[in-house]
N, C-alpha and C positions, 0 to 999 in steps of 0.2 A: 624627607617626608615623614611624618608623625606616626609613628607602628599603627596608632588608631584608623589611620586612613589607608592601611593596606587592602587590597581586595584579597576578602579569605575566598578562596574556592571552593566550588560545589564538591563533595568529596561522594563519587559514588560507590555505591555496593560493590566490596570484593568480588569479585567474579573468576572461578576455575578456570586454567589456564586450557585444562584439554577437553574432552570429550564428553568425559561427564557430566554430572549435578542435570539430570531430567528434568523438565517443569512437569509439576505436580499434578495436573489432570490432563498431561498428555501419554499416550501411548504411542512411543517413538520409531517402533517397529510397525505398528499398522501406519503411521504417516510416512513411513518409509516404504514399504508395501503399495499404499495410497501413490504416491509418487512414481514406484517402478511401472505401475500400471497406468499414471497419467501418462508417462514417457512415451509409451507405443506408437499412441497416436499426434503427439507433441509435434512432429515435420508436417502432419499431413494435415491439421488447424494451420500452422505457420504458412506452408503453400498456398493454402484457398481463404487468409483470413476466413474461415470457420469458427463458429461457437461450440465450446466442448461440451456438449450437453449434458453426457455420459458421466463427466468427472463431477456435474453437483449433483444427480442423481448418488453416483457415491458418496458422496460426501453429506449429503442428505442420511444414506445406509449408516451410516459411521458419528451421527448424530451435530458431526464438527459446524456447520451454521448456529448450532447454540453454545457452542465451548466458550463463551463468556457470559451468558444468562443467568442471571442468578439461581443456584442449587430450590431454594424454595419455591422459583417458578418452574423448575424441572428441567433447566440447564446443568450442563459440568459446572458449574461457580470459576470458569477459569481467568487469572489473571493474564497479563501483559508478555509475561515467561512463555505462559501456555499458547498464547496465539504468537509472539516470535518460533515456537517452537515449530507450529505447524505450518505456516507460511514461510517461514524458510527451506523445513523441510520439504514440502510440497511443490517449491520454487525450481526446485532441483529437476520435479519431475515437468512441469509445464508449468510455467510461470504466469500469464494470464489467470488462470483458474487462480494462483494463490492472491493475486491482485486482486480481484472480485473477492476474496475474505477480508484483505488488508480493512477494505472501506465497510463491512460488514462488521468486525470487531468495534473496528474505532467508532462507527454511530452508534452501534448496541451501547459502547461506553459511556458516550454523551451523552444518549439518552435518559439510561441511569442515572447521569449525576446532576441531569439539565432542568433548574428546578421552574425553567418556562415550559416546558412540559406536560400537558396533562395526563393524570396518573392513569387516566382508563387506558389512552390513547397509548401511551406506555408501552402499560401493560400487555396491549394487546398484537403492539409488534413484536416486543420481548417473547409473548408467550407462541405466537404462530412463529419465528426461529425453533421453537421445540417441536411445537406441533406439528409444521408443513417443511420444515426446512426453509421459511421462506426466507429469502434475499434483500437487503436494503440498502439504495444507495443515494445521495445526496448532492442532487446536479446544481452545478454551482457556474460553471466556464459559459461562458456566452459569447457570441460575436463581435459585438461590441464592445463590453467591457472586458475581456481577458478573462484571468485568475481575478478573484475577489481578493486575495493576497495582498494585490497592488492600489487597493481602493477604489472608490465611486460603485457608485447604487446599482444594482442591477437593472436591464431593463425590462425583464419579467414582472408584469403588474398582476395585482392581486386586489378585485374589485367585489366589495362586498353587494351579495344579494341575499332575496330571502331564504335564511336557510343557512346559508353560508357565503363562499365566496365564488367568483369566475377567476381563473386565470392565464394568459394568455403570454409567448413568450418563448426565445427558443435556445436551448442545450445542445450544448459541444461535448463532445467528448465524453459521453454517458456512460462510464466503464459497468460493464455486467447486464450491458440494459436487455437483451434476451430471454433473460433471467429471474430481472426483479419481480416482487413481489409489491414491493412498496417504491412509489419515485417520493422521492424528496426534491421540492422547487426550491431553491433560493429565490426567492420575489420581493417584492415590495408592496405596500399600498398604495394607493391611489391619489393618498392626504394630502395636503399642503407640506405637513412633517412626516412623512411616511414612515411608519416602521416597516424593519427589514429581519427574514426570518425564512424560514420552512413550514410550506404548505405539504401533505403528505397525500399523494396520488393510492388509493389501492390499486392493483393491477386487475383485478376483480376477472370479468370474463372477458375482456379484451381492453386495448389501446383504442383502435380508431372509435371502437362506440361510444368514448367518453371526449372523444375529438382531440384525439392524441396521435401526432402522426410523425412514425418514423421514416427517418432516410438512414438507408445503409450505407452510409459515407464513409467509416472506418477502411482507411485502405494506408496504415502508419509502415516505417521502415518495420517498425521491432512490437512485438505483444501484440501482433497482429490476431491471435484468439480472441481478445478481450470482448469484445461486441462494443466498442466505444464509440456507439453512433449517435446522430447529431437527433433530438426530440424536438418539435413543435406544439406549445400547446395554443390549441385553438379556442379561447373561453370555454376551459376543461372545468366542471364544475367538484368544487373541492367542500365538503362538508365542517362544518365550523367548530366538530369536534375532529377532526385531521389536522388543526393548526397546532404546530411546532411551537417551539419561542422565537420571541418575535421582541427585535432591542429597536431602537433607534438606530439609525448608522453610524453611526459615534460611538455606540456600545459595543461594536464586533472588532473596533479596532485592536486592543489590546490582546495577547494571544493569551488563550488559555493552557495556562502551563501543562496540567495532565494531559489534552487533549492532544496537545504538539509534543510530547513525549509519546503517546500511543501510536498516533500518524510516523513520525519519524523514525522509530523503533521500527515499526511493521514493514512501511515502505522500505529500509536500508535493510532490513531483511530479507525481502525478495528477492533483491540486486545482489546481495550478497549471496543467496541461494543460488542463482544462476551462475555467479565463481567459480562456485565451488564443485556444481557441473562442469561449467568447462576446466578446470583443474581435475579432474578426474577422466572424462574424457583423455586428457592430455595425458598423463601419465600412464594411461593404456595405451596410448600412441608411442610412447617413447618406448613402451617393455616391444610392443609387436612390433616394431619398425626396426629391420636388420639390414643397411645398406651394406651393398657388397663390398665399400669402402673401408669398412669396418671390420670386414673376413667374417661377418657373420654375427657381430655383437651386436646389442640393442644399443639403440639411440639414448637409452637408460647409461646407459657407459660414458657417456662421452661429460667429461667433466664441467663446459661450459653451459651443457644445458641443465645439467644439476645446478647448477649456482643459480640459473634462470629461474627453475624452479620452486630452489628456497628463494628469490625475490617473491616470486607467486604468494609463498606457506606464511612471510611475513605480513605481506598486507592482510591476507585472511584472517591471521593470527591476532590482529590488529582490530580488526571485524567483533572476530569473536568476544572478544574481551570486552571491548566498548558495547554490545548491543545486549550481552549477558549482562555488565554493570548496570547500564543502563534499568533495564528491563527489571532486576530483583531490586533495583533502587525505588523504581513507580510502587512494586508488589506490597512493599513494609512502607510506604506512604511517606518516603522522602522524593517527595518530585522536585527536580532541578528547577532552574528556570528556563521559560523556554525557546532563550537564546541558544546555555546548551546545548539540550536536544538538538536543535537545530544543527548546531555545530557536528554531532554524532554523524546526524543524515548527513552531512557535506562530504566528511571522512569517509566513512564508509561506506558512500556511493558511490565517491572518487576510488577508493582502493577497489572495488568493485571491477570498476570500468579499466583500470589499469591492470588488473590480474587476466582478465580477459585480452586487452590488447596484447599483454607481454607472452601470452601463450599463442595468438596469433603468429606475432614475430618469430617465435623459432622452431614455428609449424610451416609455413611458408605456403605452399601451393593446398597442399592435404588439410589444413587447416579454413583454408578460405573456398574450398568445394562441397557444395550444397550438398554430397552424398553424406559429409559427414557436419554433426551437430554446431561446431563452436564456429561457425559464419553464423549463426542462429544464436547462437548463446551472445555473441556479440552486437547482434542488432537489437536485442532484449535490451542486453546490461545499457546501451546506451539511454534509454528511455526514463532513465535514473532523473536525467535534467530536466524532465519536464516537470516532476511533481513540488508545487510550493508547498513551502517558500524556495528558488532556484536559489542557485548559486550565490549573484550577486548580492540578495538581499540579507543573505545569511551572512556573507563576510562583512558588507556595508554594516551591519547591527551589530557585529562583534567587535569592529573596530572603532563603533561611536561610543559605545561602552567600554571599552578599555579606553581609550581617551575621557571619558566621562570621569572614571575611579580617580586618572591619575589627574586629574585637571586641580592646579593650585590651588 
């Protein structure tokens, strides 16, 4: 093959191997803090699917709903570092909550850079994140068509009347919806050629008065906090300066590279946050745990479960490194493409989910009893597969494009 036709690879940002290099408008000791204090109540949302209410109240106190707003709107200005920072950190202590930012970051970002857009409208979600702490999420999954991931139109319609438009249409899996402030429809129009796009619901003084009706259907194995209930809108009337960008369906196909670096980054941080709870967890298990088998030493002693352990510190270590590259790679405006990214999310969701079973294993009964955490951290981490693009599509697209490079 001709050196010209080599595939040169994406080469990301150096990234610290240990603990340090902070992101720049986080304060990692109050996200730490933020966390010990989500923790408390972490079992007791997980047992009653409950909504943490309490943690975006704080998180409201702590300003973190606008840690990506831009500084001249009267946000932290924080980049991609700054929010891996804080939802991973945060993941640690109750992981729903940090999910409900994950989707919060990555639309404030879109939004910013979405030049279908309009600039009031913008602005004026951007600016209530400062003002109100409010929340925004972008329902997209429907009954019908799945993930939007895997193509075909939504079947949420979006019918213009005077004024603006109706739209009518129903949402799965609505993560944060307790909460929001703002819903985002995925919809269609009505046209012969529809365009497809984001109509923006305010939450104003209630749902059913704008004939928005929820079921409390979330009842998942794992991230059972999240409030991920199922929305119907019933010709909810949406005002004609609330419309989002709006493509053809043919123009969403192509992924937008920063977009799927911010999703992927954030998401595989979560999952990684939840690890690295139960890796910690577990190594408090090993120091306290002195079978009499032992004459009295910690399970800390015994050499086969050290070695288990460093299996654990490598895949994390794995983690770290990829989601730090990653992340200061977006920050200095070398974005991958976003097959990479994608590929990140695979890795480090997988390592994720593996760190967790491998401390299962040689936890054995203590590990898998609801008194203690990591039966819980384990039915989190697995929830890693639901979020697109899954598994399949990520390896199917890596290996048509390596085949594609090397193709004669």
């Amino acid at each position: 093959m001709p050196p010209d036709t080599l595939h040169a690879d994406f080469s990301f940002q150096p990234a610290p191997v240990g603990e340090a290099a902070p992101a720049p408008a986080v304060d990692e000791a109050e996200i730490a803090a933020l966390a010990a204090r989500f923790a408390l109540r972490a079992a007791e949302h997980d047992a009653a699917a409950s909504f943490p209410f309490e943690n975006f109240q704080w998180l409201r106190e702590a300003g973190l709903p606008a840690l990506v707003v831009p500084a001249p709107l009267g946000g932290k200005g924080g980049g991609l570092r700054d929010a891996l920072a804080v939802v991973g950190g945060l993941a640690r202590g109750e992981p729903s909550t940090a999910l409900v930012l994950v989707l919060q970051y990555a639309i404030l970002n879109q939004i910013q850079r979405g030049a279908g857009w309009p600039e009031p409208l913008r602005d004026r979600i951007l600016r209530s994140a400062v003002t109100e702490g409010a929340i925004i999420n972008l329902l997209r999954v429907e009954p019908e068509l799945g993930t939007p991931h895997r193509g075909g139109l939504p079947a949420t319609v979006a019918r213009r009347v005077p004024g603006g438009w109706r739209i009518s249409g129903t949402k799965l899996y609505s993560t944060g919806l307790p909460v929001l402030s703002w819903l985002g429809v995925w919809a269609r129009t009505d046209d012969d050629e529809p365009l497809v796009g984001t109509w923006v619901v305010p939450r104003g003084d209630g749902l059913a008065e704008q004939g928005i009706e929820v079921r409390e259907s979330w009842n998942h194995i794992g991230m059972r906090a999240s409030g991920s209930h199922e929305v119907i809108f019933h010709d909810t009337f949406v005002p004609d300066d609330h419309v989002g960008e709006r493509r053809p369906a043919a123009g969403w196909t192509v992924p937008d590279p920063v977009g799927s670096a911010w999703l992927s980054t954030l998401f595989s941080g979560v999952y990684d946050g939840i690890a690295r709870s139960a890796r910690d967890w577990l190594t408090g298990f090993l120091h306290a745990r002195k079978p009499t088998a032992l004459g009295g030493a910690p399970l800390a002693t015994v050499l086969r479960l050290q070695e288990a352990l460093g299996a654990i510190e490598a895949l994390l270590l794995t983690n770290r490194v990829l989601l730090r590259s990653l992340s200061a790679s977006v920050d200095v405006g070398t974005v991958p493409p976003a097959s990479d990214s994608f590929l990140v999310k695979h890795t480090v969701t997988n390592n994720a989910i593996d760190a967790v079973a491998k401390a299962l294993e040689i936890t054995g009964n203590p590990g898998l009893s609801r008194d203690n955490p990591l039966e819980r951290h384990h039915r989190d981490v697995l929830c890693a597969r639901v979020h697109a693009p899954q598994n399949d599509m990520i390896l199917t697209s890596a290996g048509r494009a390596a085949l594609a490079r090397s193709a004669p």
